[in-house]
N, C-alpha and C positions, 0 to 999 in steps of 0.2 A: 502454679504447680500444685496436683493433688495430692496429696498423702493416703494411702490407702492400704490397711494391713491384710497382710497375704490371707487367704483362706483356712491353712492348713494351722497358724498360729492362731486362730479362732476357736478350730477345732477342739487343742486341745487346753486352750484357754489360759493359756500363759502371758500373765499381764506383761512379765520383762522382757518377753521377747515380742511379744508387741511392738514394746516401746521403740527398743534397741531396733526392730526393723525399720520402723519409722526415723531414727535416728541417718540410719546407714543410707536409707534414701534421702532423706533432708541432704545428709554429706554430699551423697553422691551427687544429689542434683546441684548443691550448692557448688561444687566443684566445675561442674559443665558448665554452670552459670558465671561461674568465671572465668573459663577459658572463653566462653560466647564474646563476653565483656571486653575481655583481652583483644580480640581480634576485633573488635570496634574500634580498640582504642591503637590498634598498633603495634602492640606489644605484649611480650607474655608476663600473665602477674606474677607479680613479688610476692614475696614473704609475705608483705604486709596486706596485701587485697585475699590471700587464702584465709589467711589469719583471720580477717574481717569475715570473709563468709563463712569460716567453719565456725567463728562465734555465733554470727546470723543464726545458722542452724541451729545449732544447741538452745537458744535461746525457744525460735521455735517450738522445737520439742519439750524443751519445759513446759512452755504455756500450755502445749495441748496433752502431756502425760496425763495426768490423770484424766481427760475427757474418752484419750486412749483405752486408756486400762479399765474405764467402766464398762466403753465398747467390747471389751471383750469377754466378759463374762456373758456365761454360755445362759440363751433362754432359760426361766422358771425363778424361781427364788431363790437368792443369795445362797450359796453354799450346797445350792441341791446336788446330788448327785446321776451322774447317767448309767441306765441300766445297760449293763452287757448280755448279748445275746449270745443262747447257747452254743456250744461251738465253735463264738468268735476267736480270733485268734488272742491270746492272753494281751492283756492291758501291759501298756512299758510303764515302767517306773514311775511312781511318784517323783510329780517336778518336786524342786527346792520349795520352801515355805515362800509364799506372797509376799512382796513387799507393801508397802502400807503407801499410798498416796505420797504422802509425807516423805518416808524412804526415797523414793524413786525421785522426789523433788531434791533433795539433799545431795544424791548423787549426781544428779543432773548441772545443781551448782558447782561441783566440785570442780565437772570436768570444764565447765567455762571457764573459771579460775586460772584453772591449768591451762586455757588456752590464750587468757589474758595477758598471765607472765609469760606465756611463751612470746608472745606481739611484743611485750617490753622489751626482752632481752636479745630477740635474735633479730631484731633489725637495726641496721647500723644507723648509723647518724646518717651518713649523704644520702641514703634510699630514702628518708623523710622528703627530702629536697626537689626527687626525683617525682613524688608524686604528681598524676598527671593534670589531677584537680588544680593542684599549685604552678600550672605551667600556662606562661603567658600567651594570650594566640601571636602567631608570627605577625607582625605589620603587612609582609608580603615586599618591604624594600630591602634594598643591596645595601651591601657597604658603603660606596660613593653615594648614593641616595639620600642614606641618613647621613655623611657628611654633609653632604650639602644644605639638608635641610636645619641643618646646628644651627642657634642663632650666632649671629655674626658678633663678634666684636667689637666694643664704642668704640667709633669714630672722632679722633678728637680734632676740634674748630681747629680752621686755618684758613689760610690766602690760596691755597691752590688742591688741587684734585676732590678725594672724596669731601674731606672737610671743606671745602670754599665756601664763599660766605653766599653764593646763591643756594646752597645746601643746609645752611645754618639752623631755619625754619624745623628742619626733617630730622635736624639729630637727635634730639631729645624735645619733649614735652616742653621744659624750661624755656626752651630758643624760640617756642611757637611764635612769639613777638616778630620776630627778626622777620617773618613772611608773610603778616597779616598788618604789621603796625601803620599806622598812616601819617606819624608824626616822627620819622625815622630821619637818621644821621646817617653821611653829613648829605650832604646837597652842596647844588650852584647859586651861589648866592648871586642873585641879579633882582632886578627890579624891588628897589628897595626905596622904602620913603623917609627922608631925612626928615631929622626932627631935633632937637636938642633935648637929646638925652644927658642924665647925671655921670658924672664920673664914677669910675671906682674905686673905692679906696681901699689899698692897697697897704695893708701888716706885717709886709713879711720883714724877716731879721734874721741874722746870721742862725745857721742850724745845722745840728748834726746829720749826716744824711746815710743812707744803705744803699748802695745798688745793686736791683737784681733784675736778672736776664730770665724772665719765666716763657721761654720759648713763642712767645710771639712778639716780643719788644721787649726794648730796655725801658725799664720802669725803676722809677727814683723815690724811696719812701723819704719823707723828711720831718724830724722830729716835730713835736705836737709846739702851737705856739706862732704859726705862719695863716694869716686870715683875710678874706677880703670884703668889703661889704658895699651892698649894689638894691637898689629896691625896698630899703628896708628892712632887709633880712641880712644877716652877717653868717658867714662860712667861713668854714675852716677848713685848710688845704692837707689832704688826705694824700695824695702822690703827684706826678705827671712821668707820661712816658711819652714814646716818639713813635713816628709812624713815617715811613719814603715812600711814595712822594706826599705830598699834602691830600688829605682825606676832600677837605676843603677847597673849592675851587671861589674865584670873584669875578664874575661875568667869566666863565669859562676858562681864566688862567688857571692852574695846577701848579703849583710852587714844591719846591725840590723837597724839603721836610718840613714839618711842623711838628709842635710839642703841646701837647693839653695837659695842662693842670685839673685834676679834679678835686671838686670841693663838695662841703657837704654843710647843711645846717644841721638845729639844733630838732628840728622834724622830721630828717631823715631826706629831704630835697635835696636833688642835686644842681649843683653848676659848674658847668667846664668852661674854663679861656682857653681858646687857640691861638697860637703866636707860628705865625708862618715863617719861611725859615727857606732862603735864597742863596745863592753861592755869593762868597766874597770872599771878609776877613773873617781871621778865627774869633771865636768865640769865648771867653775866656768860662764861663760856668759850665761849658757843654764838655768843654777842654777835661775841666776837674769830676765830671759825669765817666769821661772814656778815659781817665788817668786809674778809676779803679772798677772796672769792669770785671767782674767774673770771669773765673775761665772755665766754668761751667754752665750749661743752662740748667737752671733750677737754682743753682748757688747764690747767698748773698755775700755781695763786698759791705763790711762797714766802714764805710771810711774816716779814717784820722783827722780830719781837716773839716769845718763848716761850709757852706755855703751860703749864699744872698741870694734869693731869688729875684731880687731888685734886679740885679744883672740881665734877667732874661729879658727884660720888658722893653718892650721899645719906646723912644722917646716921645712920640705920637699917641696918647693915648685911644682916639678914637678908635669906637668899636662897631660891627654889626651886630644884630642878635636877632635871637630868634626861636622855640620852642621847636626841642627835638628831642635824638634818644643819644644812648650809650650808643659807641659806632662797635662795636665789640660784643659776642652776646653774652648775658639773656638780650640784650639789645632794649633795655628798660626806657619807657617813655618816661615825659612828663621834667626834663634836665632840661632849664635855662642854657642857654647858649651866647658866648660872648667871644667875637671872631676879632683880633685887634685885625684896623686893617692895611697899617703899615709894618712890613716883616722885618725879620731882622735878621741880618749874616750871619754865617759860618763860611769855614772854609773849607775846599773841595776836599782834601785829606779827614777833616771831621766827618764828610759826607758819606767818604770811603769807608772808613772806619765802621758806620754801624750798617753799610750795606754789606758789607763783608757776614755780616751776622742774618742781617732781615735784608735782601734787596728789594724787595717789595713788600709790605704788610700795611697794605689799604683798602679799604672796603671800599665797593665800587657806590655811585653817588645813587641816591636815596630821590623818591620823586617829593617835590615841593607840595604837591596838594594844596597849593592855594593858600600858603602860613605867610602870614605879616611878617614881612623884613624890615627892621629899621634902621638907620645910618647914623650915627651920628655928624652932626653940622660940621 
């Protein structure tokens, strides 16, 4: 846009009306230019976008007043005066006294001032908000769209639908083992080569125990003090929980439940006993396991009464073993494995009992990868 002072204010050389015309055009273009603005953007402006351009202008016109006001003094030297021709029609009035550069800048701030608390005070709070600069571009999806695109929910581990343990891998980072490992639990235990292996020797003694149902098995904590030691390294028994049917299979039989003990050393290793587990007669430590069962999941029982884990064990010590993982995830490798491999009873009512809670919570068998089995003699 150009600025350019009308002819007739030249004439008679009137710096403040110069200015002031140049003002009035600044406004007025600054006006136009925001209605143009407006209709780009949508909408007609607010308060606040006039506000901003009729500052714009004044600002303007500040900076070129005085270049204005020199422009208008009339050809010759400072203060000369122009002859009137005989005749002419009488000269109009002397304008008002000049203002000084200076003047004219003084004023010029005043009224931006005035236009600045105006911007403070007459715009509400939510028109700030509304600005357009401040507005998000639309995505371009629906309602349902962005539902859908929500992340989902964690997914928690289990034996069946989203969580099943072929899924286990996918739920979290943590689980990656569970569908990349190559030394994974449990497996068919076949083709094995006997050997005379050591015994284990076996610590345990009467202990105080909790039982808690944390929604995928009954798991039995047992006070500190119950240990077994095998290979030269001695463990210490950390829990055992249950699993229907046996996780564990021996040349392809599948047995009704088992229970693994896990143990842990003094380096953070682990090692779990499996004790397979057939119908028969009752069982008398599994008895006092389901005599205080929660009747919550997530809840602990403490129970009042000790246990012997001696009980669990069958009278046959022979074991298999073999190098694998947690069957449960993270699914952690690198856990000695010791599979007794004469089981031991319960009774069909015991059986019922914790299927009523888990009917099934077994992870399906694990590929062998070619790992040494050994038997004992």
């Amino acid at each position: 846009m150009s600025f350019r002072a009308p002819a007739r204010a030249h004439a008679r050389g009137d710096r403040w009306s110069v200015v002031t015309t140049v003002l009035r055009h600044a406004l007025v273009g600054s006006t136009r230019a925001s209605r143009a603005t407006s209709v780009s953007l949508g909408a007609w402006p607010d308060a606040a976008t006039r506000a901003w351009f009729s500052c714009t202008a004044v600002c303007v016109a500040l900076a070129l007043a005085p270049t204005l006001a020199h422009a208008a003094e009339p050809a010759g030297k400072p203060g000369a005066k122009t002859a009137v021709t005989p005749g002419a029609a009488a000269a109009p009035a002397e304008p008002p006294a000049e203002e000084s550069p200076e003047q004219l800048r003084q004023r010029l701030a005043e009224r931006l001032r005035d236009d600045v608390s105006s911007l403070k005070l007459n715009i509400p709070a939510n028109k700030a908000k509304d600005d357009p600069r401040s507005r998000r571009p639309s995505t371009g999806k629906s309602a349902p769209a962005a539902a859908a695109s929500a992340p989902k929910q964690d997914i928690r581990w289990g034996y069946t639908g989203e969580g099943a343990p072929d899924r286990w891998g996918q739920l979290t980072p943590e689980f990656r083992q569970c569908a990349i490992g190559t030394r994974q639990s449990p497996i068919d235990i076949r083709d094995t080569i006997r050997v005379d292996q050591e015994k284990i020797q076996f610590d345990y003694r009467p202990s105080k125990f909790a039982v808690v149902d944390n929604g995928h098995t009954v798991q039995v904590n047992v006070a500190p003090g119950n240990s077994m030691e095998v290979m030269g390294r001695r463990y210490e028994l950390q829990e055992f929980h249950f699993h229907r049917p046996s996780e564990e299979r021996i040349n392809g039989r599948q047995y009704d439940m088992v229970a693994h003990l896990t143990h842990k050393d003094a380096d953070g290793r682990l090692a779990t006993i499996a004790v397979l587990l057939e119908r028969g007669q009752d069982q008398p430590l599994i008895q006092a396991v389901w005599n205080h069962l929660p009747l919550e999941k997530g809840d602990t029982y403490e129970a009042p009464i000790p246990i012997d884990l001696n009980q669990l064990l069958p009278k046959d010590r022979g074991y298999f073993t073999y190098m694998g993982s947690m069957t449960t995830p993270p699914c952690t490798e690198g856990v000695l494995w010791m599979v007794f491999r004469q089981p031991v009873q319960l009774s069909t009512q015991q059986i019922s009992i914790f299927s009523r809670l888990y009917p099934m919570n077994a992870r399906p068998l694990q590929a062998g990868s070619g790992r040494l089995i050994k038997e004992s003699n």
